[in-house]
DSSP file (Angstrom, degrees, kcal/mol; ACC not computed):
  #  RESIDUE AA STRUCTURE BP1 BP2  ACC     N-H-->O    O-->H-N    N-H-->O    O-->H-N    TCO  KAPPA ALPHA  PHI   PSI    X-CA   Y-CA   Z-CA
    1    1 A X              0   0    0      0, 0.0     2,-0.3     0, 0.0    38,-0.2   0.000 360.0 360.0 360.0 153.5   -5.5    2.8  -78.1
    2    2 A X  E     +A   38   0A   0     36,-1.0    36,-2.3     0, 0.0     2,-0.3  -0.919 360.0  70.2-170.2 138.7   -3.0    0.0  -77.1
    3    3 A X  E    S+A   37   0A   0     -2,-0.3    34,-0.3    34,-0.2    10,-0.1  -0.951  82.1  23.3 157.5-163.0   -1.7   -2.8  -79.2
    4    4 A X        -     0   0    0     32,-2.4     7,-0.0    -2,-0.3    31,-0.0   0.119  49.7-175.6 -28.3 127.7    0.7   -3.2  -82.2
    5    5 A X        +     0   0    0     -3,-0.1    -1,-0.1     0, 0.0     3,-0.0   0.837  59.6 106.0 -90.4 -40.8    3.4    0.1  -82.4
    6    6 A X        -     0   0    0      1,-0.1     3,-0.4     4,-0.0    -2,-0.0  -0.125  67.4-156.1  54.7  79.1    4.6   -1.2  -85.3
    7    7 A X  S    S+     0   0    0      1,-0.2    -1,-0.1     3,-0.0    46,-0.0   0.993  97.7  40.1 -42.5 -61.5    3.1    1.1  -88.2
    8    8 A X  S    S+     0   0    0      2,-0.0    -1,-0.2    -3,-0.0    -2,-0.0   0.533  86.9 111.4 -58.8 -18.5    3.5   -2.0  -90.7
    9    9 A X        -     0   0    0     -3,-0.4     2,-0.4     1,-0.1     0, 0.0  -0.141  67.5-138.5 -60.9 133.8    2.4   -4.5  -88.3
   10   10 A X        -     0   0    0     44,-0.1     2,-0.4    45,-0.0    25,-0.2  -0.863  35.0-178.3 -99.6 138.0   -1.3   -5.9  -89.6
   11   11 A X  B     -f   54   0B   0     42,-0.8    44,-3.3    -2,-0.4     2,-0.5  -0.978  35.5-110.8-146.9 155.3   -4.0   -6.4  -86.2
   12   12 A X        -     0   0    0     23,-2.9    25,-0.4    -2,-0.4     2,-0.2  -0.713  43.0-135.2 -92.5 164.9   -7.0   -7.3  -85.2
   13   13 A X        -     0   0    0     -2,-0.5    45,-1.0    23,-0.3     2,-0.3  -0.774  12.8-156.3-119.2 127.1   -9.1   -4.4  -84.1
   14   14 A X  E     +bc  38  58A   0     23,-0.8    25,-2.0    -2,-0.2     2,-0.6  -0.833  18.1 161.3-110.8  93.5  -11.1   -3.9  -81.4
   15   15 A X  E     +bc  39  59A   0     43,-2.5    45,-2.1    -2,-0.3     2,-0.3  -0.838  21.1 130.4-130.5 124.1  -13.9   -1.7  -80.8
   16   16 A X        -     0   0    0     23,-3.1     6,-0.1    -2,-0.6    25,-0.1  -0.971  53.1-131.6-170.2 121.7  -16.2   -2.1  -78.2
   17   17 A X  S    S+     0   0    0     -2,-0.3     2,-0.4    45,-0.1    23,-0.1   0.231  88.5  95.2 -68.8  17.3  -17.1    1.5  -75.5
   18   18 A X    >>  -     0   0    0     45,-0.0     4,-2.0    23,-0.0     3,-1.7  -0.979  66.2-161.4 -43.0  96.6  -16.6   -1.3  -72.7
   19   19 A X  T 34 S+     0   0    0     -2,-0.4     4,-0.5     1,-0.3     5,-0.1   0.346  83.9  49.3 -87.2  15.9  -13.3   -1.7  -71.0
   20   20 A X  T 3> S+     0   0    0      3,-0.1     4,-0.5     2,-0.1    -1,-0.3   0.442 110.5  49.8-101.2  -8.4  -13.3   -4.9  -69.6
   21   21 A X  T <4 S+     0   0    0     -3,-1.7    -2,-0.2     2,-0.2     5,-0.1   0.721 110.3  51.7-102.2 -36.3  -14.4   -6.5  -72.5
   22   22 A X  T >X S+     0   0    0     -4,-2.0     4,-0.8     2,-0.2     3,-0.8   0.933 114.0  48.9 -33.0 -56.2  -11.4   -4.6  -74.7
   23   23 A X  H >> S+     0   0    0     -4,-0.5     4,-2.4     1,-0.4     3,-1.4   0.981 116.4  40.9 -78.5 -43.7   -9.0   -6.0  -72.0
   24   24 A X  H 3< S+     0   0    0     -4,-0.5    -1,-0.4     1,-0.3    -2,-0.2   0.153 117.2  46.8 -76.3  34.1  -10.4   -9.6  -72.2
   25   25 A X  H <> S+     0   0    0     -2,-0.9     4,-1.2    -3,-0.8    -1,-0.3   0.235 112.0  48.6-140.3 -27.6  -10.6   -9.6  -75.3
   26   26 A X  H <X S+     0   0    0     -3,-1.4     4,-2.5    -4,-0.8    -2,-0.2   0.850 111.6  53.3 -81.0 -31.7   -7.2   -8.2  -75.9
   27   27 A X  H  X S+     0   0    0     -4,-2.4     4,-2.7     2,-0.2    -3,-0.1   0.672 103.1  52.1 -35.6 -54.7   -5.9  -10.5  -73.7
   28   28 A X  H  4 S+     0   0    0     -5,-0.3    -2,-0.2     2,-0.2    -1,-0.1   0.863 111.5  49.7 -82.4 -43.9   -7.3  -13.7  -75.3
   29   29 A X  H ><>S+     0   0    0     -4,-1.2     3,-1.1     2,-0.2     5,-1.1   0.828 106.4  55.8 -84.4 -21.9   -6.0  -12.9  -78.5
   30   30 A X  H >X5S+     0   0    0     -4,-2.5     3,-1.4     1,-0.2     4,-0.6   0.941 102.8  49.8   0.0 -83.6   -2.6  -12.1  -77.4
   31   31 A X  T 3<5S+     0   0    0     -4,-2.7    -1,-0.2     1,-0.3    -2,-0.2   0.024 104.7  60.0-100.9  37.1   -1.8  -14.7  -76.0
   32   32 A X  T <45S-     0   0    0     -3,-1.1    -1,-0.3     2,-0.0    -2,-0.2   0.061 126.1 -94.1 -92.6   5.6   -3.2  -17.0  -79.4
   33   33 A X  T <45S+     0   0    0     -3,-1.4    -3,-0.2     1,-0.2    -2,-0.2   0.759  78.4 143.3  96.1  26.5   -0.6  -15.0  -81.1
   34   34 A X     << -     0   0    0     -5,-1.1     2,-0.5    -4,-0.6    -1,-0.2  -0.247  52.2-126.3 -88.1-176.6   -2.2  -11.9  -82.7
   35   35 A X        -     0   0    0    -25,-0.2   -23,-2.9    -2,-0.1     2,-0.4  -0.942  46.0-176.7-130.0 119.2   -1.2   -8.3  -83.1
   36   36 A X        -     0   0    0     -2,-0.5   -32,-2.4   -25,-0.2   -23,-0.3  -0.886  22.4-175.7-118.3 161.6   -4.1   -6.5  -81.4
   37   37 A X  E     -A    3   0A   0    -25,-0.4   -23,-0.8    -2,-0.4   -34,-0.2  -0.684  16.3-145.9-148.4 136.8   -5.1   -3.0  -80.9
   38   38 A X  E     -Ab   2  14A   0    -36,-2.3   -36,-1.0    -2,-0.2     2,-0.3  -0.516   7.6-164.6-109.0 157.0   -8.0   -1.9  -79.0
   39   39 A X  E     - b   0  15A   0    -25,-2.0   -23,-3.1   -38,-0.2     3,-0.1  -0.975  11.0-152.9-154.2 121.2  -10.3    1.3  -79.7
   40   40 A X  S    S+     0   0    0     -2,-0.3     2,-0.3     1,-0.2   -25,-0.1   0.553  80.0  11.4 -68.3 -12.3  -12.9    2.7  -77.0
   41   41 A X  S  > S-     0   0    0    -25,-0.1     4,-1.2     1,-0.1    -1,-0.2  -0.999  76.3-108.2-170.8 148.3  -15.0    4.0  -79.4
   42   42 A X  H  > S+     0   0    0     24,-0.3     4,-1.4    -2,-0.3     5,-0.3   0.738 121.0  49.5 -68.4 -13.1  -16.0    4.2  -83.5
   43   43 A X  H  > S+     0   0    0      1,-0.2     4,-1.2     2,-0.2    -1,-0.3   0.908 106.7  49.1 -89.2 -35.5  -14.7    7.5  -83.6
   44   44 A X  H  > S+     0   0    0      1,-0.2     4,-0.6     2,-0.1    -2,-0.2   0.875 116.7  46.8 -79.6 -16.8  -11.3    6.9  -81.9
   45   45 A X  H ><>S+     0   0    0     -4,-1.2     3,-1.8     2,-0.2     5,-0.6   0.989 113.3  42.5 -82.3 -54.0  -10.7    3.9  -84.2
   46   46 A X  H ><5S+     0   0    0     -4,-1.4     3,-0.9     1,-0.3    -1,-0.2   0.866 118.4  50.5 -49.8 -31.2  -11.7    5.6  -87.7
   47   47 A X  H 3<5S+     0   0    0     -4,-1.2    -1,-0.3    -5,-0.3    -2,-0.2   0.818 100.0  67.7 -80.5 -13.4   -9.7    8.7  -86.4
   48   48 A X  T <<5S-     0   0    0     -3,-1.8    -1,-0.2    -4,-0.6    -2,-0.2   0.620 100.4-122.2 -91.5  -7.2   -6.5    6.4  -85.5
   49   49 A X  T X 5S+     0   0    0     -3,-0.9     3,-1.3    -4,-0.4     4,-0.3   0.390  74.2 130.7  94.3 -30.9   -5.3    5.4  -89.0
   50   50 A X  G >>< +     0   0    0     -5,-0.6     3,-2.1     1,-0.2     4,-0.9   0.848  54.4  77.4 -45.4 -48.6   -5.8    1.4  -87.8
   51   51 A X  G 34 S+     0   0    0     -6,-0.4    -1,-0.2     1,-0.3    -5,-0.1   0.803  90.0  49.5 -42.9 -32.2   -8.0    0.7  -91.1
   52   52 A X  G <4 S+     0   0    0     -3,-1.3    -1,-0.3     1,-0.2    -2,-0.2   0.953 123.2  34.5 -75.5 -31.2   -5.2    0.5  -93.4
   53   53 A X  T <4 S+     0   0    0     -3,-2.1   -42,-0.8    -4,-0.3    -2,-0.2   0.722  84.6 114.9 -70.8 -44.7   -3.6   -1.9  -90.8
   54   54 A X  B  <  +f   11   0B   0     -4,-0.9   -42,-0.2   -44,-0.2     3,-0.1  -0.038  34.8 178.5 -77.2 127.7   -6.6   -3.8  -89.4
   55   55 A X  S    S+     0   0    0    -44,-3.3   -43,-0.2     1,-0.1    27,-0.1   0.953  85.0   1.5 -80.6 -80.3   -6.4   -7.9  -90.5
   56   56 A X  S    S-     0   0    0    -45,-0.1     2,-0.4    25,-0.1    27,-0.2  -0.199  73.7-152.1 -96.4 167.1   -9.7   -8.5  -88.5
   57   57 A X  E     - d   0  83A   0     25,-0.7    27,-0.7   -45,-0.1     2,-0.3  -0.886  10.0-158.7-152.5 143.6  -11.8   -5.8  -86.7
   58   58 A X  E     -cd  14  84A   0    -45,-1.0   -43,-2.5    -2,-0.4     2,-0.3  -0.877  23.2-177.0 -93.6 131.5  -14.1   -6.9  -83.5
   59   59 A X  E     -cd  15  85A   0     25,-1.1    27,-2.4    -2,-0.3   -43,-0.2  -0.902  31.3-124.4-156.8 172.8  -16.9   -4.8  -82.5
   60   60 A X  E     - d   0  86A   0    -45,-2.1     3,-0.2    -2,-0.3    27,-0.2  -0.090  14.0-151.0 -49.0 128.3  -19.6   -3.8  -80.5
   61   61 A X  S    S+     0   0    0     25,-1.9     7,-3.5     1,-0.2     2,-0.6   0.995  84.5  51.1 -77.8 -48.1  -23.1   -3.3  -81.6
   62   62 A X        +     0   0    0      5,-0.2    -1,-0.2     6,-0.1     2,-0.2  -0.911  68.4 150.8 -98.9 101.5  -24.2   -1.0  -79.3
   63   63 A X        -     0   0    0     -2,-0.6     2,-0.3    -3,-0.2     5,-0.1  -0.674  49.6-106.4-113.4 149.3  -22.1    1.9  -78.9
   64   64 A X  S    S+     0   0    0     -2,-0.2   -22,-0.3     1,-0.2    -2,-0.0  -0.739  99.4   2.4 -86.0 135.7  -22.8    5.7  -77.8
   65   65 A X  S    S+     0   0    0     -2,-0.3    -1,-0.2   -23,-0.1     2,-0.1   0.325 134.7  35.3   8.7  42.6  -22.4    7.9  -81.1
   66   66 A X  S    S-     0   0    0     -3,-0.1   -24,-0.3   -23,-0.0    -3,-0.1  -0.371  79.9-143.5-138.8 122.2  -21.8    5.8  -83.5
   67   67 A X        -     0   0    0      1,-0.1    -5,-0.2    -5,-0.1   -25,-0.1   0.323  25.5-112.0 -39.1-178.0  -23.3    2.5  -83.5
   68   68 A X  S  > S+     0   0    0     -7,-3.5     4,-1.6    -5,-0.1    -7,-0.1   0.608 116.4  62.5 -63.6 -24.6  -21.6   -0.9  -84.7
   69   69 A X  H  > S+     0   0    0     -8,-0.5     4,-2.7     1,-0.2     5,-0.4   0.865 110.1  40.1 -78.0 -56.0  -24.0   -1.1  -87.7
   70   70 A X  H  > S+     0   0    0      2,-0.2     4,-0.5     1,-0.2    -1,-0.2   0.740 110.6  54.8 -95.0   3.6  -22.4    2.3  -89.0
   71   71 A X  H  > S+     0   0    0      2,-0.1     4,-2.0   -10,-0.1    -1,-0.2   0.838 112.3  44.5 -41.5 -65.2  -19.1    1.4  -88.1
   72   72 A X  H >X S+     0   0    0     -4,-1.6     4,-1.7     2,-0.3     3,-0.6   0.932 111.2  54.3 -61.2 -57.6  -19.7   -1.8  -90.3
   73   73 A X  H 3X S+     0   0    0     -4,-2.7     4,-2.2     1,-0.2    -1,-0.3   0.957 115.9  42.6 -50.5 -53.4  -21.3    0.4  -93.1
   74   74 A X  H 3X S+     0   0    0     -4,-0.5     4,-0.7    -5,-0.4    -2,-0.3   0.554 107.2  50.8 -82.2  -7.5  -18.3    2.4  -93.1
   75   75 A X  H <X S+     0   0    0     -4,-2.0     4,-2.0    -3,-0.6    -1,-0.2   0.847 106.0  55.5 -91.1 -25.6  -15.8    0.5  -92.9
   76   76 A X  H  < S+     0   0    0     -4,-1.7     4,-0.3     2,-0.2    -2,-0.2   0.862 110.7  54.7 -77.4 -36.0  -17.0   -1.9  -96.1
   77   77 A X  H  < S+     0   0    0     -4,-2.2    -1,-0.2    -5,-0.3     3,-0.2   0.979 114.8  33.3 -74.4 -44.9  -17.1    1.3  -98.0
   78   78 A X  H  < S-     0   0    0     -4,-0.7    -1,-0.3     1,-0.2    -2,-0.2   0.714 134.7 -12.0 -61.5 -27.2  -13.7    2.3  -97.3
   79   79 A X     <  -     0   0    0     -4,-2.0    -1,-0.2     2,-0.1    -2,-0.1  -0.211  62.1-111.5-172.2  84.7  -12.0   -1.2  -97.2
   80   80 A X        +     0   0    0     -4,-0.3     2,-0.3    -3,-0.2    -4,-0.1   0.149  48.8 156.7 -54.6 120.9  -12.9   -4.8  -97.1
   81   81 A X        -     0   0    0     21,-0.1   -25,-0.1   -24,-0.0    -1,-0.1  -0.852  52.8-108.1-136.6  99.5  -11.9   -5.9  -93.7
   82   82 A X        -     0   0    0     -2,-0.3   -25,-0.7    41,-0.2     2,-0.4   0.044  41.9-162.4 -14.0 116.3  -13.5   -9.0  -92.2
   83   83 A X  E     -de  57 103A   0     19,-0.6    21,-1.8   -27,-0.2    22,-0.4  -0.832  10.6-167.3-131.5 132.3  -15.9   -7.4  -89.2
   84   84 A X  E     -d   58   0A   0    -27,-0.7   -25,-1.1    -2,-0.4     2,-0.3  -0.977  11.6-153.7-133.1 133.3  -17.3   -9.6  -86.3
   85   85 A X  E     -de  59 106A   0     20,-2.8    22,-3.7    -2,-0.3     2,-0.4  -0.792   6.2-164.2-129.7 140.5  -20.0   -7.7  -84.3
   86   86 A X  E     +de  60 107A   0    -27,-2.4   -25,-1.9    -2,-0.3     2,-0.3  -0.980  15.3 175.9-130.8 128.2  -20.3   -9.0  -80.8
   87   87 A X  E     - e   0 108A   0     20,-1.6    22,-1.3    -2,-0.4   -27,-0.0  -0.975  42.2-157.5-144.2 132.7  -23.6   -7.9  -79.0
   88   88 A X  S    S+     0   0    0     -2,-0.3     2,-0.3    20,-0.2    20,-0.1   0.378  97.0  44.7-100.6  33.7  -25.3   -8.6  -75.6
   89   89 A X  S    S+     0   0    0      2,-0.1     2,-0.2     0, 0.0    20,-0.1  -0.907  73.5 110.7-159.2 142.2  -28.8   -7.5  -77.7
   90   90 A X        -     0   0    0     -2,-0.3     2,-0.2    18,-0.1    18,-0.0  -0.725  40.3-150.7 170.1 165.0  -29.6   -8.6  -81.0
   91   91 A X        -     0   0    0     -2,-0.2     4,-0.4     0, 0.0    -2,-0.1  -0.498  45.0 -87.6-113.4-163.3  -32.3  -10.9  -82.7
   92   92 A X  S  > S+     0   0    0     -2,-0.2     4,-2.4     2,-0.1     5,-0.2   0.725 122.0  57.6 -90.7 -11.1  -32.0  -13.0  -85.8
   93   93 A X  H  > S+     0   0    0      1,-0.2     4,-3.4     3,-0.2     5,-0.5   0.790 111.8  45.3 -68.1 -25.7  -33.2  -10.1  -88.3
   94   94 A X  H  > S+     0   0    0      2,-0.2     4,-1.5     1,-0.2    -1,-0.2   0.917 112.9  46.7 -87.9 -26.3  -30.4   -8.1  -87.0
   95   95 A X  H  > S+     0   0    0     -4,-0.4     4,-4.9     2,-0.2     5,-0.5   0.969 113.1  48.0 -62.5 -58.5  -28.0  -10.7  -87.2
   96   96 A X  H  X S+     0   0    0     -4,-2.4     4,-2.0     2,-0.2    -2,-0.2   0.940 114.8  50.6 -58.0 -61.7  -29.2  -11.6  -90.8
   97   97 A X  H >X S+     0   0    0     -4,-3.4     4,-2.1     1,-0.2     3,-0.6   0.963 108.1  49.5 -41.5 -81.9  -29.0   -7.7  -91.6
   98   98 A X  H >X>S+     0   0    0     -4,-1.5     3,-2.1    -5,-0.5     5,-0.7   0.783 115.3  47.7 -18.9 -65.5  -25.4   -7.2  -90.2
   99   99 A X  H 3<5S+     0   0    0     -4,-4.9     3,-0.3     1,-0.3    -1,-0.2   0.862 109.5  45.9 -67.9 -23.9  -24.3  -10.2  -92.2
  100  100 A X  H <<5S+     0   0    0     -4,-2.0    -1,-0.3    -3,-0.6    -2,-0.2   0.894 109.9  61.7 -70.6 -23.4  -25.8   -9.3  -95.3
  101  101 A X  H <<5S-     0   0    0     -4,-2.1    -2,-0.2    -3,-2.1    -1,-0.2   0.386 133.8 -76.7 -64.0 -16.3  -24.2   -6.0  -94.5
  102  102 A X  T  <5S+     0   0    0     -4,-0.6   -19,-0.6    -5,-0.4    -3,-0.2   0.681  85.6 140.6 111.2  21.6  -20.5   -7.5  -94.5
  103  103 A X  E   < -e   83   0A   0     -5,-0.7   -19,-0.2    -6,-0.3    -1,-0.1  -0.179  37.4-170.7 -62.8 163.3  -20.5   -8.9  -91.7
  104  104 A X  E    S+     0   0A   0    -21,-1.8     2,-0.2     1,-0.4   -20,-0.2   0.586  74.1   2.7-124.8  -1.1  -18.6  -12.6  -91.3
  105  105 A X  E     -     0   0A   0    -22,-0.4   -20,-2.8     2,-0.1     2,-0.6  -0.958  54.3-160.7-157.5 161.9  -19.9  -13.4  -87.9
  106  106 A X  E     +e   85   0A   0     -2,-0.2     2,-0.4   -22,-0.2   -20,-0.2  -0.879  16.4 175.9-133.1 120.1  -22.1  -12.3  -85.0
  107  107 A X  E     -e   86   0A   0    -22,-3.7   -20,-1.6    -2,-0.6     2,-0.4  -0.917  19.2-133.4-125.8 176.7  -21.9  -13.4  -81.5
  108  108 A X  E     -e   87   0A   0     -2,-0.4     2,-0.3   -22,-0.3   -20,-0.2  -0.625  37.7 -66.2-107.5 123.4  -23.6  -12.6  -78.5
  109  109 A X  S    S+     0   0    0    -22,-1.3     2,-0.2    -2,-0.4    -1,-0.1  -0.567 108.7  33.7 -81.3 161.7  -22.4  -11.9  -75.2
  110  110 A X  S    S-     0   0    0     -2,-0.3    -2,-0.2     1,-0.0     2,-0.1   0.778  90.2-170.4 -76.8 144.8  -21.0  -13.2  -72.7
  111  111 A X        -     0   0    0     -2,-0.2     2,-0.4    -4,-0.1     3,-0.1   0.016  26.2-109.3-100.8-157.2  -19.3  -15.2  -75.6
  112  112 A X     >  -     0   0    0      1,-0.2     4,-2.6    -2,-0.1    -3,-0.0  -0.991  25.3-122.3-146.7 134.1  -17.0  -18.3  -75.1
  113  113 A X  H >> S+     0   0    0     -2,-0.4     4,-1.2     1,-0.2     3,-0.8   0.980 115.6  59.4 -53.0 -62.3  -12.9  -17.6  -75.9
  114  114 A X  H 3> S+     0   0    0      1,-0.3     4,-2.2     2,-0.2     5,-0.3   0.854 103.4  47.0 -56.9 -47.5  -13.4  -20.6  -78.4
  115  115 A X  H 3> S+     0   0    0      2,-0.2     4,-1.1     3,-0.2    -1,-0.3   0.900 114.6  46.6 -37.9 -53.8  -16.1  -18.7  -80.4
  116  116 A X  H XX S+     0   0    0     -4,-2.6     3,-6.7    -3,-0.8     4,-2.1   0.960 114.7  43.5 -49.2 -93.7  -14.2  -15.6  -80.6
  117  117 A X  H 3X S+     0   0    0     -4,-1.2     4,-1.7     1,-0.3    -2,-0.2   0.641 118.3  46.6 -50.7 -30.9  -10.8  -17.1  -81.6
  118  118 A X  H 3X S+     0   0    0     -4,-2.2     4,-3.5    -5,-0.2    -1,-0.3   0.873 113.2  50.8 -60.8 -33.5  -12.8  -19.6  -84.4
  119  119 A X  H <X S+     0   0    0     -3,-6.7     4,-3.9    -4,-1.1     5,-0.3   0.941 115.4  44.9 -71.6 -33.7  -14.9  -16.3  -85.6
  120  120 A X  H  X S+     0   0    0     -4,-2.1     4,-2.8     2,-0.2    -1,-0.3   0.941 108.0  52.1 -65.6 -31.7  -11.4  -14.8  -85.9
  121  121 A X  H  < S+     0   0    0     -4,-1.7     4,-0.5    -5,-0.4    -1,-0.2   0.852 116.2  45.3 -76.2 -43.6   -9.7  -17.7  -87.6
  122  122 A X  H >< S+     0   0    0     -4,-3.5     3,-1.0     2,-0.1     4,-0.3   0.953 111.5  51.4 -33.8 -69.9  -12.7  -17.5  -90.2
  123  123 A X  H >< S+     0   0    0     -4,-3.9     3,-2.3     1,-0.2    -2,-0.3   0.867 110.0  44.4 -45.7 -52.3  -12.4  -14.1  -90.4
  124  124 A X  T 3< S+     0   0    0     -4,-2.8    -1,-0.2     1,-0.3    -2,-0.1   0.757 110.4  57.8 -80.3 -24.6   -8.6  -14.1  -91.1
  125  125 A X  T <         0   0    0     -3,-1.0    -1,-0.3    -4,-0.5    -2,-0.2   0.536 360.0 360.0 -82.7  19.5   -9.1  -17.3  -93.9
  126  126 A X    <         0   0    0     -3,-2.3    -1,-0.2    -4,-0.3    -2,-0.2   0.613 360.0 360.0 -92.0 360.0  -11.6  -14.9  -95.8
């Protein structure tokens, strides 16, 4: 994990097994002014504490043992936190699931910085 030290500090969230997409993605929201902290994996994020903190959460759809989709299932039970699932696979049924699931936005890689930071900016008026 890397980001906010901060206990009180509120962040978007990142979880996505891919570390070049973490860093560019941690990166890009930096330096718009966020409080970030990035998570290799659904398990190191649920295990970190971050939920009670996370403003936004980012993740990955396809992840090795635990998906994004049960990430997303499990985080809406525990706490409504505006979730944006970022996928380089996906159709529109899945999209249309995720969102009906609690999602607020889905994009596809390779994304565009302005997509991200709009999905976030959504995310954060919700």
């Amino acid at each position: 994990m890397t980001g906010a030290e901060d206990d009180k500090t509120l962040v978007v969230a990142i979880v996505d097994d891919d570390p070049s997409v973490l860093r560019a993605l941690q990166n890009l929201l930096t330096s718009a002014g966020h409080e970030v902290a990035i998570f290799a994996s659904a398990g190191a994020y649920l295990a970190s504490g971050y939920l009670a903190r996370t403003r936004c959460l980012i993740l990955d759809l396809q992840m090795p043992e635990m998906s994004g989709q049960e990430l997303l299932a499990s985080v809406v039970r525990q706490r409504p936190v505006p979730v944006i699932i970022l996928t380089a696979v996906g159709d529109d049924e899945v999209r249309d699931a995720l969102l009906r699931d609690g999602a607020v936005a889905f994009l596809t890689k390779p994304f565009r910085a302005a997509d991200v930071l709009a999905a976030v900016k959504r995310a954060l008026e919700t």
